[in-house]
C-alpha positions as CSV (number, residue, x, y, z in Angstrom):
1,X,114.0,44.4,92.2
2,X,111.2,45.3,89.0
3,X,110.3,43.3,86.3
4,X,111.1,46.1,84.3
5,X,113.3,45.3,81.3
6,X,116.6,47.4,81.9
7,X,117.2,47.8,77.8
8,X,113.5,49.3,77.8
9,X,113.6,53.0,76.6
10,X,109.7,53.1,78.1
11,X,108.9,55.7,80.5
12,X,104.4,55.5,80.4
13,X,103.3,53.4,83.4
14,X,99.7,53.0,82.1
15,X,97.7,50.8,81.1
16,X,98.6,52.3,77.3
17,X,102.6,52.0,77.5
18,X,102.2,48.1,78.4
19,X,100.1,47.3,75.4
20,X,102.0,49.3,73.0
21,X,105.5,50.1,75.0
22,X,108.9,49.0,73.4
23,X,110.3,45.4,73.5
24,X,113.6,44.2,72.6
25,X,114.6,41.1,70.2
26,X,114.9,38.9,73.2
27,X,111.5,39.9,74.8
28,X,109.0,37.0,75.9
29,X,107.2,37.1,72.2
30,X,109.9,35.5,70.9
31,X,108.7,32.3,72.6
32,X,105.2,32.1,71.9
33,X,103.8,29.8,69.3
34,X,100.8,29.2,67.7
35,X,97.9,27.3,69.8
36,X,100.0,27.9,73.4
37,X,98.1,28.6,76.1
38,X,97.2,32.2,77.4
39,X,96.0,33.2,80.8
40,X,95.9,37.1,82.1
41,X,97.4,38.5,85.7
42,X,94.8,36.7,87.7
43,X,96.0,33.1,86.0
44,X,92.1,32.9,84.7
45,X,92.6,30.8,81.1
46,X,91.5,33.4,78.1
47,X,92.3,31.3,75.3
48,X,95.0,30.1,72.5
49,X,97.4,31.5,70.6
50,X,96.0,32.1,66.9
51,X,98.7,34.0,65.5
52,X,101.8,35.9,66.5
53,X,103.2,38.7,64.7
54,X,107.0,40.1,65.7
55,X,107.1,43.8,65.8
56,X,109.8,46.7,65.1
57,X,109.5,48.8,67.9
58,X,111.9,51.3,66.9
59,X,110.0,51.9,63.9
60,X,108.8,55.3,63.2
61,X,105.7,54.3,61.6
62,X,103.9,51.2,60.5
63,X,105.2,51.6,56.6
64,X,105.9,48.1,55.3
65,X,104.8,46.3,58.2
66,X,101.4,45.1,57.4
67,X,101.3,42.4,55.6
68,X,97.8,42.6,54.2
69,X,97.7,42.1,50.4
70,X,94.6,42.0,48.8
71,X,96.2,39.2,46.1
72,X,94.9,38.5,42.6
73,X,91.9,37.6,43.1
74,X,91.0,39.6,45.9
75,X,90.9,37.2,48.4
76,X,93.9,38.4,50.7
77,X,97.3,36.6,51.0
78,X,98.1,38.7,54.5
79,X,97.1,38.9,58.1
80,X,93.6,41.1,59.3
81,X,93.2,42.6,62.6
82,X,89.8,43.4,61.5
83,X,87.6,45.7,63.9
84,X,90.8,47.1,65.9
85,X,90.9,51.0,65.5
86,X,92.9,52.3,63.3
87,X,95.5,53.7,66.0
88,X,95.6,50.3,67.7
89,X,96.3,48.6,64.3
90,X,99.4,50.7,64.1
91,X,100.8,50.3,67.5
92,X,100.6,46.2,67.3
93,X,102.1,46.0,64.3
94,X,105.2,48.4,65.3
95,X,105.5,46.6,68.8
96,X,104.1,43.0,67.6
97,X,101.4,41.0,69.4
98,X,99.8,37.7,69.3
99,X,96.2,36.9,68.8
100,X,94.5,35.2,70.8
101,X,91.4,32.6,70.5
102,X,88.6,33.2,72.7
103,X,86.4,29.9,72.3
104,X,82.3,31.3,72.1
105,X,83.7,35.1,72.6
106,X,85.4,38.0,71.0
107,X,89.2,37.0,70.0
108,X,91.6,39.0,71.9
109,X,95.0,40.7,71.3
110,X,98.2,41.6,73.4
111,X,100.7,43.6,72.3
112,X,104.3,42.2,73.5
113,X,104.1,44.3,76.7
114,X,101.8,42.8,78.1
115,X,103.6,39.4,77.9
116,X,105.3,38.9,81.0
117,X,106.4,34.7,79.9
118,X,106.4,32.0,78.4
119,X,106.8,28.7,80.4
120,X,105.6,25.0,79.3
121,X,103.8,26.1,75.8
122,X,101.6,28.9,78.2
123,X,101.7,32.5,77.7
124,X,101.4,34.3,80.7
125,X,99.7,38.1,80.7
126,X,100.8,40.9,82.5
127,X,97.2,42.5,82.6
128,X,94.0,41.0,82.8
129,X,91.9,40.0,80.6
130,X,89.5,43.1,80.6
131,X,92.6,44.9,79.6
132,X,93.1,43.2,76.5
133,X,91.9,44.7,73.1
């Protein structure tokens, strides 16, 4: 038996078509919240949830999914993924993903691939940590 969803239309293996593979409405992401618990593949703690942001996976491209907006004053009304390349912006916000706070580290993010569950307010990781953006 695999762990593979059977209503995926995801054929990449790697490490690339976990992070930013196709999930459906009912995936895991549905169930996180904000300040759940996350640990990787090995069960090692990484953080807490900071934010989670539901994708459109069968979105062609990213158009009207960010929802940074600079506001009146400049200040921003919307949601930064700040340092991420450009490419990797795009991908999370058509598949969706949660940040995650790293306490005294770089924050981390997983696209919904790479959550295998939710059980008892903890996110559980299909990958480790080290392959985490």
């Amino acid at each position: 038996m695999s762990d593979r969803d059977e209503l995926s239309m995801q054929t990449d293996n790697t490490v690339q078509g976990d992070t930013y593979g196709d999930t459906v409405e009912s995936g895991p992401i549905t169930q996180v919240q904000v300040d759940n618990r996350v640990v990787d593949s090995t069960g090692k703690e990484i953080g807490r949830v900071k934010f989670v942001k539901m994708g459109d996976p069968s979105a062609a491209t990213t158009e009207g999914q960010d929802s940074f907006d600079p506001g009146f004053f400049g200040f921003g009304t919307g949601y930064d993924l700040g340092e991420l390349p450009e490419q990797a912006q795009k991908q999370l916000l058509r598949v969706g993903y949660i940040h995650i706070d790293v306490s005294m580290a770089r924050d981390r993010f997983a696209g919904a691939g790479q959550i295998a569950r939710v059980v008892a307010n903890t996110v559980h990781l299909n990958v480790p940590e080290e392959n985490l953006l």
